[in-house]
N, C-alpha and C positions, 0 to 999 in steps of 0.2 A: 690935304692928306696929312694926318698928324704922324703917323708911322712913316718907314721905308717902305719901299711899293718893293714885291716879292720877284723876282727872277721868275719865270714862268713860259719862257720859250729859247730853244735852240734852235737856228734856222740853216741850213745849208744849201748849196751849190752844189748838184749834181752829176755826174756824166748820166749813169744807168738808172732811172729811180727804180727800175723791179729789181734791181742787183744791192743795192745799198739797200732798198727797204728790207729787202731779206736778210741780209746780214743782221742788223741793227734787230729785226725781230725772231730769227731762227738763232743768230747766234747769240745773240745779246741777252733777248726775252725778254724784248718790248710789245705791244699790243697794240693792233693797227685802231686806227680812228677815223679812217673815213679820208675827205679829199675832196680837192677842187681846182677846176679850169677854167670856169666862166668867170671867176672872180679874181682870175690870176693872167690875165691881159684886157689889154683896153687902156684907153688917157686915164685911169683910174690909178692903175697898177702902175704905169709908168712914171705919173706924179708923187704917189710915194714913194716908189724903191728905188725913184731917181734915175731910171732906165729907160730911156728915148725906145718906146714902141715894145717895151718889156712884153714877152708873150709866154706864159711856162705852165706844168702840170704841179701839181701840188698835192701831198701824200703829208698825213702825220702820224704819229707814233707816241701813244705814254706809255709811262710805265706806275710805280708805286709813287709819284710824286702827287699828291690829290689834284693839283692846280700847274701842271707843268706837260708841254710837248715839243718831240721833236719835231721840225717840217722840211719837208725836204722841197727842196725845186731841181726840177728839171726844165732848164727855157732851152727854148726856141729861138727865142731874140730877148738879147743877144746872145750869140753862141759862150756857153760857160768857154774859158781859157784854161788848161790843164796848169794845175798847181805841177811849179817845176820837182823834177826828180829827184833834189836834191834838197828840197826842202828841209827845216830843221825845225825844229820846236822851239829854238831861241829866235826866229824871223818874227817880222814885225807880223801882227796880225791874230784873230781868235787862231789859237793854235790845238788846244786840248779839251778835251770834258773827263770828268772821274766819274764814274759810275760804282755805285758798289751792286755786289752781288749777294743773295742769299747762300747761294752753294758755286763759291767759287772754282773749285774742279771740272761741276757741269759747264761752266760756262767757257771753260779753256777748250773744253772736248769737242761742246758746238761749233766753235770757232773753227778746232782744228778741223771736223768734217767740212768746212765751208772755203779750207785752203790757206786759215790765217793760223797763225804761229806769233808769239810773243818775240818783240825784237828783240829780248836778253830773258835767261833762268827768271823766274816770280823771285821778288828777293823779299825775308821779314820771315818771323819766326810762324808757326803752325799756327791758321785762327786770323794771324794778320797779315798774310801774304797781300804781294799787289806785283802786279804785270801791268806792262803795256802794248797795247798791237794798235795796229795801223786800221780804218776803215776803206773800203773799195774805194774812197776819195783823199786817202793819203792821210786822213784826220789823225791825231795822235788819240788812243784811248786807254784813261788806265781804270784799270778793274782791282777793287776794293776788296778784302776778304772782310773787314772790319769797314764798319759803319762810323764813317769820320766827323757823322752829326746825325745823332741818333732822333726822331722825329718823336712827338710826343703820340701815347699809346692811343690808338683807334683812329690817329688822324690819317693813316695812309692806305694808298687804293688795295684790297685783298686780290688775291688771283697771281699775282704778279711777282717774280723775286727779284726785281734789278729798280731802284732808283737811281734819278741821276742827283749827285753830290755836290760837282764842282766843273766850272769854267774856268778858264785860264787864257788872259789877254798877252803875249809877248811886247811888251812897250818901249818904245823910246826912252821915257820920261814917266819914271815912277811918281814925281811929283806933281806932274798934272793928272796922273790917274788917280790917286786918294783925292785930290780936289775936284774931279767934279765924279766920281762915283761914291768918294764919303763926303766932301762937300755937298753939290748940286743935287747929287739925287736922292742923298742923306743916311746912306747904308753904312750900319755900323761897322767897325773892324771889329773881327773875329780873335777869340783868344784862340781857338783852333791851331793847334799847327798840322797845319794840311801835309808838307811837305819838309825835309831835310835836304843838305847836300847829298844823302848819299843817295836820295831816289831821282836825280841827275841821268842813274847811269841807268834807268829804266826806259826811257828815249837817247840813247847812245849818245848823253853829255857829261859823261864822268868828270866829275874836276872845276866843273862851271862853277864861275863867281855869279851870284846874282843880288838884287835887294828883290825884297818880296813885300805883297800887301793883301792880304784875306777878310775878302766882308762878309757880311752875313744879309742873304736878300731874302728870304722864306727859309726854304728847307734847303736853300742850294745856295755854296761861299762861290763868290767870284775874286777869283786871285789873278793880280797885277805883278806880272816877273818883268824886271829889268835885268837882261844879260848881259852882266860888264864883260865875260869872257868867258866864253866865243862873242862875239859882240851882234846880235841881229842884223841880217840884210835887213833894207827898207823892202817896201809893197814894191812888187814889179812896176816896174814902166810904161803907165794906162790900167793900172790894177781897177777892175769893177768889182763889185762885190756880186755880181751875178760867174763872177773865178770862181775853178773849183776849191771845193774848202767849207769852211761854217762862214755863214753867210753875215750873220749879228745875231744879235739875244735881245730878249726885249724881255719888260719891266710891263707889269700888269696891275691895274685898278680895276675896282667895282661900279665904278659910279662915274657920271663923264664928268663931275665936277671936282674927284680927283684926278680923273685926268689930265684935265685942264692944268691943275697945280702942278701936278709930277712937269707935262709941257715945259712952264713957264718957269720952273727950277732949274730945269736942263737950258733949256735958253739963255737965261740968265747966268749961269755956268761954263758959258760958251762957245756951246752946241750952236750949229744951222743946220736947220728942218729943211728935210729935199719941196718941204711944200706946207701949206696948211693941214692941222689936223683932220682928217676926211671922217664925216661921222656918217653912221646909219642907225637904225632902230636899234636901241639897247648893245651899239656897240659903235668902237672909235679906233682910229690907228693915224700914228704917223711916225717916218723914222724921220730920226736927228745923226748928224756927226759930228761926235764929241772932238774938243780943242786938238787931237792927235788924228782923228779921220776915223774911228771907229765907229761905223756904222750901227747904230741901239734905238732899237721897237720901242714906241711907248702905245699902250693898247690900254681899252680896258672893254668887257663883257660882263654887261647883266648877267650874276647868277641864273641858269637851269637851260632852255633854248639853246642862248645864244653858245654853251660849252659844247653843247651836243651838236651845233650847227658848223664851232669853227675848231671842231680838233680835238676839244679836251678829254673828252671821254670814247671807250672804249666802241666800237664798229663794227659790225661784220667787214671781213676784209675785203668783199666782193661789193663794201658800200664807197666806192670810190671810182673816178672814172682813171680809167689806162693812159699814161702815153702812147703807145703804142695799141693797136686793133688786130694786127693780123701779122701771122711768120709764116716764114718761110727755110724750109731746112731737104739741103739734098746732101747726099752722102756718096764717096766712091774710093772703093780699092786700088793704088798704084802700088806695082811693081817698083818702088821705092823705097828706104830705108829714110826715115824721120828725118836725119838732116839733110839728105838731097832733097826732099819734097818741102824742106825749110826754106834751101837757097833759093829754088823757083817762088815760092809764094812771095818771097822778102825781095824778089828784083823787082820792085816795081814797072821801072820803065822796062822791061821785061814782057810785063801785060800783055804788051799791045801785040806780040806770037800766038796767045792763047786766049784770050776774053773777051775780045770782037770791038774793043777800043782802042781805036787809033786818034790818033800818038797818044800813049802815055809819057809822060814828063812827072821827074822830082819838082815840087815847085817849092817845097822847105824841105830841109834836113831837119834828121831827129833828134834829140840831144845831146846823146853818147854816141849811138848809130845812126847813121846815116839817112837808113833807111827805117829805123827804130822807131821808138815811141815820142810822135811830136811830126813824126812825118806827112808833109803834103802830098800825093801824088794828085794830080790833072789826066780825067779820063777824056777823050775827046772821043766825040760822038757825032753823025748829022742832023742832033735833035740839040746839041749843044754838051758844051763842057760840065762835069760833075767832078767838084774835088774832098777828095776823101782823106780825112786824119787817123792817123793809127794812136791809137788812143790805151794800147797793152801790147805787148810783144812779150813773150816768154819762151828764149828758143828753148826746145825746137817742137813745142807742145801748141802753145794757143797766141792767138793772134785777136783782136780788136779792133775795129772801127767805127768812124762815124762819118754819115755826109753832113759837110758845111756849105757848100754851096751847089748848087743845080740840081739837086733831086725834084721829082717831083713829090715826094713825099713827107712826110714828118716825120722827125723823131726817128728818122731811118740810120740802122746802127747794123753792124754785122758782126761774126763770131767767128773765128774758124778754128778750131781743134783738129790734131795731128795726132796718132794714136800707131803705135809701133805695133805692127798684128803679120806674124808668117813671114816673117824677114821684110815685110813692105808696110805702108802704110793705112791706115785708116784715114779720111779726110771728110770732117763734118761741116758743111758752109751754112751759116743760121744766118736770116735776115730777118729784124722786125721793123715795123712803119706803121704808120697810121696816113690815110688817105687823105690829100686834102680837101678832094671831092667827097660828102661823106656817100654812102651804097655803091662806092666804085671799088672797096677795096679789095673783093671776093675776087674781082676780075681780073682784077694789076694782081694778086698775089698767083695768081695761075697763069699768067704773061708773066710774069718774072720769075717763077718757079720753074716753068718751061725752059725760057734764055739760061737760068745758073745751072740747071743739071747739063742744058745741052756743051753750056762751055766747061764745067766738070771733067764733064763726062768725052768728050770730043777734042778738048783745046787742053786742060790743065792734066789731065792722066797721058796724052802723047806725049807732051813738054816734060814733063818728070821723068820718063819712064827714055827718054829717047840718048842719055848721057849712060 
């Protein structure tokens, strides 16, 4: 391959994929592309992504970039690990993407309807404003009012007002990162200046020293920040890249014969591939981890088919299979005031008066509270123990979880909303899953719909209401 091979995917680690895909497409103004599950477990998936027994749903997303998507995963196995609370955008790790916008305003408004808010004022004069906000997985994202690599005319996809611009790797060692992604993989540096000290203080880093490195991979700079101060934590302790977060980016070819080379660049560069390159008809994949452990795609797809088979072009949204198949939602009025009906829900070992599980047990605390976000409780049952992670707390409004271990179901996540109404509460309990058995799920959703309104309604409105 005589050129640099182009930037051409952003991959992520999920909690919700119907909650991020929505964000990214209702507030962002990306275009969905379809999806996939068959091809996203099995010894296939787990040889490449390096993931013993990897199982996950898989959704993507372009926007104006002609040859570029986002993909999202949601697994199963292994369970994503929540990106800690306090993460920073100088930690080790993909940390950012720049997106620019056509009507930057729109795009602040969607957001705000969607519950996201800029973590500091858009700072830069009228025309070239930039903000940044957080995605449903903690992502740092900043939005462009000015286009910081203007694409040559007619090359980019029509319909659309949001390309993505720029990645951003948090490093160690800025000198192994120009050596094997301007060495090995041979991406030029950017005379671009993507970024200043002063836009620091747009991810709440005012004041950071850093060195910086900007390439140019197609339409999208991949920049390399070393954080002398604040200095980056390292990756957690057993960090997978199936952690919530961006998962890796990958670098794309046409032809398996530069695939091969891009390969044997990175190798040589030294990268180790979680496994051999895995080919199919007019298409290839294999990840590597570059000298520092950043996980990077090398792919390449015959032009026409094969874009429309793996993502890159636009979908009906309804052209993709669910994580989830079937919900469940029961709702009930207590005679309580929002934060008494807070305290009962947040006691977990509490449960076991109202919910028809005994014992409940804390078996983690949460990371600030206790009982907060990160927490395990232990439901015990005579059909066996089910332990669930709270996964959002927002006293004294919404609450989040997920089962991690003994459902019988998939992908089973729940929701509860708290809603001040007549001096007492409103209380919505939403549960989604997918059956394991498939044509069972009609059946479990009206057995399990029956059980949550009767403990609703029976066990959780007396316990609220009895203080």
């Amino acid at each position: 391959m005589k050129h640099a091979p182009p930037l051409n995917q952003v991959a992520f680690s999920v909690l919700d994929l119907r909650r991020t895909e929505q964000w990214f497409r209702e507030g962002c103004g990306l275009m969905p592309a379809g999806g996939s599950r068959r091809m996203m477990r099995g010894p296939i998936a787990a040889r490449v992504q390096g993931l013993p027994g990897a199982a996950s749903t898989c959704w993507w997303l372009v926007g104006r970039n002609p040859w570029l998507q986002f993909e999202f995963f949601q697994f199963e196995r292994p369970i994503a690990r929540l990106m800690p609370l306090d993460f920073r955008p100088c930690d080790i790790g993909y940390t950012r993407i720049g997106l620019w916008v056509t009507d930057f305003d729109a795009a602040l408004e969607r957001l705000g309807r969607l519950g996201t808010t800029p973590l500091t004022p858009p700072i830069g004069a009228a025309g070239a404003r930039r903000a940044c906000v957080r995605s449903p997985d903690g992502v740092f994202v900043e939005l462009m009012e000015t286009d910081p690599l203007p694409a040559a005319p007619g090359t980019e996809r029509e319909g659309c007002g949001t390309a993505v611009r720029s990645v951003t790797l948090s490093v160690p060692d800025l000198d192994q990162t120009m050596a094997f992604f301007g060495g090995a993989l041979g991406l030029p540096r950017s005379d671009v200046r993507l970024h200043d000290p002063g836009h620091e203080a747009l991810w709440n880093l005012a004041g950071a020293r850093t060195r910086s490195a900007v390439f140019t991979a197609g339409d999208v700079l991949v920049e390399g920040v070393q954080y002398l101060d604040p200095p980056g934590r390292p990756w957690p302790e057993g960090y997978r890249i199936s952690d919530q977060g961006i998962l890796n980016i990958a670098f794309g070819a046409r032809s398996h014969v530069d695939h091969v080379e891009i390969f044997k660049r990175a190798v040589a560069g030294g990268a180790q591939p979680n496994c051999r390159p895995f080919q199919l008809p007019g298409a290839g994949v294999v990840y590597v981890n570059d000298p520092q452990g950043f996980s990077v795609e090398l792919l390449w797809l015959k032009p026409g088919k094969q874009d429309r088979d793996w993502g890159f072009e636009p979908l009906p949204i309804e052209d993709r299979p669910p994580p989830d198949t079937h919900s469940v939602s029961r709702s009930v009025h207590v005679d309580a005031p929002p934060e008494r009906a807070w305290t009962v829900m947040m006691d977990h070992e509490g449960m076991s008066t109202w919910s028809g599980f005994k014992p409940v047990t804390l078996e983690r605390r949460g990371e600030n509270d206790p009982n907060g976000r990160g927490a395990v409780r232990r439901l015990g049952s005579p059909l066996g123990a089910v332990l669930e992670e709270i996964t959002c707390a927002e006293e004294p409004r919404l609450i989040r979880y997920r089962v991690i271990e003994g459902s019988p179901f998939v992908c089973h996540q729940g929701e509860i909303q708290l809603k001040p109404v007549d001096g007492g509460t409103d209380i919505t309990w939403t549960v989604r899953f997918r059956p394991r058995v498939p044509g069972t799920g009609a059946l479990l959703a009206r057995i399990f719909g029956r059980a949550l309104g009767t403990a609703m309604r029976d066990g959780l409105k007396r316990r609220m209401e009895q203080a």
